[in-house]
N, C-alpha and C positions, 0 to 999 in steps of 0.2 A: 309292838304291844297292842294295837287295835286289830290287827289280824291277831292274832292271840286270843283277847277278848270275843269277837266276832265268832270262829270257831268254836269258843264254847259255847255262845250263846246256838250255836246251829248245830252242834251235838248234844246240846242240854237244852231241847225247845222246851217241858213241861213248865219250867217258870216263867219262860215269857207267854205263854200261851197262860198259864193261872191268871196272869197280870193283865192278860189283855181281856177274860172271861167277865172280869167282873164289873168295866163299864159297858162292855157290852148286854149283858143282863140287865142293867138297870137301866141303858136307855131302849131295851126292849118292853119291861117291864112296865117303864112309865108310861110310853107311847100306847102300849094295847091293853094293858089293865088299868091303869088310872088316868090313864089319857082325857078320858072326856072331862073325870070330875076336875081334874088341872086344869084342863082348858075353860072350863067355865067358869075357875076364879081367877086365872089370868085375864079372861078377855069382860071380867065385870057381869056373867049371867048368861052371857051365849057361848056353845059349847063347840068348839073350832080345834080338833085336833092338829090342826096343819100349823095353827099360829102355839099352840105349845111344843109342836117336835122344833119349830123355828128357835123359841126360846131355851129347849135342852139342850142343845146339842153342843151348843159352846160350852156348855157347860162337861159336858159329857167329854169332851175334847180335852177340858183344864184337868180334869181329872185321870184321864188317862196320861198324863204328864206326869202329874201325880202319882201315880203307881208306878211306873215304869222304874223309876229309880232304887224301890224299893231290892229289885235283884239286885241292882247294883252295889248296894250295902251290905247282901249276902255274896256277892263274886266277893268284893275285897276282903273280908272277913274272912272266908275260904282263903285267899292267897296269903294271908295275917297269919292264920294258925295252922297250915300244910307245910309250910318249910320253904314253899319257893321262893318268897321274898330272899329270904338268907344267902339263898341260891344266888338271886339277881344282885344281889347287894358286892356280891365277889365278881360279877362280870362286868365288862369295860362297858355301861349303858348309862343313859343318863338318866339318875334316881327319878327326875321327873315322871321319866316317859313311860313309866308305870301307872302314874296314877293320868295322866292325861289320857293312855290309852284306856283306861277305864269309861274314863270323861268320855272324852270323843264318841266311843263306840255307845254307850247307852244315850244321848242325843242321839245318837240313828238309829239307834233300837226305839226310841219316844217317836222321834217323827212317822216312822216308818208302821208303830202302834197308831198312830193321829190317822194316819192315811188311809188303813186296815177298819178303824171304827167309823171313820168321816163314811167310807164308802156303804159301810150299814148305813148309815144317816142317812145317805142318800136313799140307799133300796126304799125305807119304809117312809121317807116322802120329805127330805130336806131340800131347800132349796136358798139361793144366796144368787137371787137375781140382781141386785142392784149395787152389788160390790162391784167395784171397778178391779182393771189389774195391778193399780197402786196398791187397795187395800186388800187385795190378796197376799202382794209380796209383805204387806205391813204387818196381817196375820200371822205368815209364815216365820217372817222375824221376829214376834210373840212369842209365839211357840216357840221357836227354838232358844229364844232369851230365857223364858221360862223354864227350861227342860234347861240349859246348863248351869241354871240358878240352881235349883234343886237333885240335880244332879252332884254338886258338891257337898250340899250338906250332905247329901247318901255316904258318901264317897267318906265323909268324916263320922259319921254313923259307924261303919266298916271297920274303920281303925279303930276305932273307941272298944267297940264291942270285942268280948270273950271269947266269941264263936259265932259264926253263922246264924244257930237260933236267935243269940238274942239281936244281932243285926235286924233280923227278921221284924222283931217286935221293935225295936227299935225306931225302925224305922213305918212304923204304922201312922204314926201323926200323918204323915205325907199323903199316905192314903183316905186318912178318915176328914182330912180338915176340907175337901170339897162338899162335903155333906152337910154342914155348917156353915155352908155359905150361898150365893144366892141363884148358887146351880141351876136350882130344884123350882125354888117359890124365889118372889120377891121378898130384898130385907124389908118393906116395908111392913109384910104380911105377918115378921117375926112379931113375937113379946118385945116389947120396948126395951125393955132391959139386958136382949138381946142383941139387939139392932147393930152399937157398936163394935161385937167384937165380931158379927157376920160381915160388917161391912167394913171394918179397918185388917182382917187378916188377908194374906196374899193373896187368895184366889180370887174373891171376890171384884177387885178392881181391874184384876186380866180376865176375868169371864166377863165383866160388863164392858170390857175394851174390847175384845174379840167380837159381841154382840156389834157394836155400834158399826166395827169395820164389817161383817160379813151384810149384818140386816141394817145397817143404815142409823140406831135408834142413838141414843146421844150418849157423848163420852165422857163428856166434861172434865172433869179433875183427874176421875181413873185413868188416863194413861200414863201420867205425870206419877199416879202413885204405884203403876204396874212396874214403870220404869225404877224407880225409887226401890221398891222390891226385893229386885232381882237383878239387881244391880248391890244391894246391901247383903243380900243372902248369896250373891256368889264370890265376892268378897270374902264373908267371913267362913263360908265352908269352904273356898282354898286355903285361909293362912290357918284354921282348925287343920284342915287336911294333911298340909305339906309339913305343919309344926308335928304333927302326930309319929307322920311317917318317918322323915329326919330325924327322930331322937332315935337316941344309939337304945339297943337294946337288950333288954336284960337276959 
């Protein structure tokens, strides 16, 4: 089933390629059109491009996690309403290993997104001198926690949905909630009345965990609550997922 998935995702590159286009734009965009005026309110009045691409890019990273599982919502969808489940449902496989081989494979399709944008990051001037190789692999294991947290709720997005399209929309939250959070600007810099829900939904506390391991800045609580997370969200989009799939159907 992940050679399966895998394959179509390498016959069917326009969606991973959509998915990967559009943090890539924005952390172009940030960096060479609003770059200065960001950096001059990140850094308090002096205007330091280099210490804002440091600050995005974690960011830019969480969100390509973000997206990535969005096909993933539109593969299952597809395999929901084409007939081939029905298919697999009469062969000797284990019911699971459908939807794991989903799982599995969009994790290597996120990572392997994370790798493909890090190395833009780098070309137009990242850097992550003072990370050790502990909190590289601690990174890595971020990321990958992250991307199979919401990798299941996709995955139960998929089942749910009608069709494909509305998988599609479905699953937009996924995309739109790094924008919302402290990707971009600090929560401090939000409306007050904002603040809490930038700073208490998921992304926020694994972009400022990511920051402290790559650039050293402080972690404190967020990782506790990154762990907390994605650790809660992958939980409930497997027993959404498996319960969806498992019912007999009509």
């Amino acid at each position: 089933m992940l050679r399966r998935n895998l394959l179509h995702a390498r016959r069917y590159p326009s969606l991973t390629l959509n998915i990967l286009l559009t943090p890539i734009v924005l952390l172009l965009l940030f960096v060479y059109v609003f770059g200065d005026v960001m950096s001059a309110g990140i850094g308090g009045g002096g205007a330091d491009r280099s210490d804002y691409i440091a600050y995005l890019v974690p960011g830019i990273l969480l969100m390509t996690i973000g997206a990535t599982p969005a096909g993933t919502a539109v593969s299952v969808a597809m395999d929901m309403t084409e007939g081939i489940i029905a298919r697999f449902r009469t062969m000797a496989i284990h019911r699971g290993s459908v939807l794991v081989g989903h799982v599995v494979g969009s994790v290597l399709q996120s990572i392997l997104s994370v790798a493909l944008v890090g190395a833009v990051a780098v070309a137009v001037g990242f850097r992550s001198t003072d990370a050790t190789v502990l909190e590289w692999l601690a990174a890595f294991g971020l990321l990958t926690l992250v991307a199979i947290a919401f990798t299941w709720i996709a995955v139960g997005m998929g089942l749910a949905s009608p069709n494909p399209e509305a998988a599609s929309n479905n699953a937009m939250p996924l995309m739109l909630l790094p924008l919302v959070s402290s990707a971009f600007v600090p929560v401090d810099a939000m409306p007050g009345w904002f603040r809490p829900i930038a700073a208490y939904q998921p992304f926020t506390p694994a972009i400022e965990t990511l920051r402290g391991l790559l650039l050293g800045s402080e972690i404190g609580h967020n990782g506790w609550l990154t762990l907390a997370w994605c650790l809660g969200l992958a939980a409930v989009g497997y027993r959404w997922s498996t319960s969806l799939f498992h019912r007999d159907p009509r």
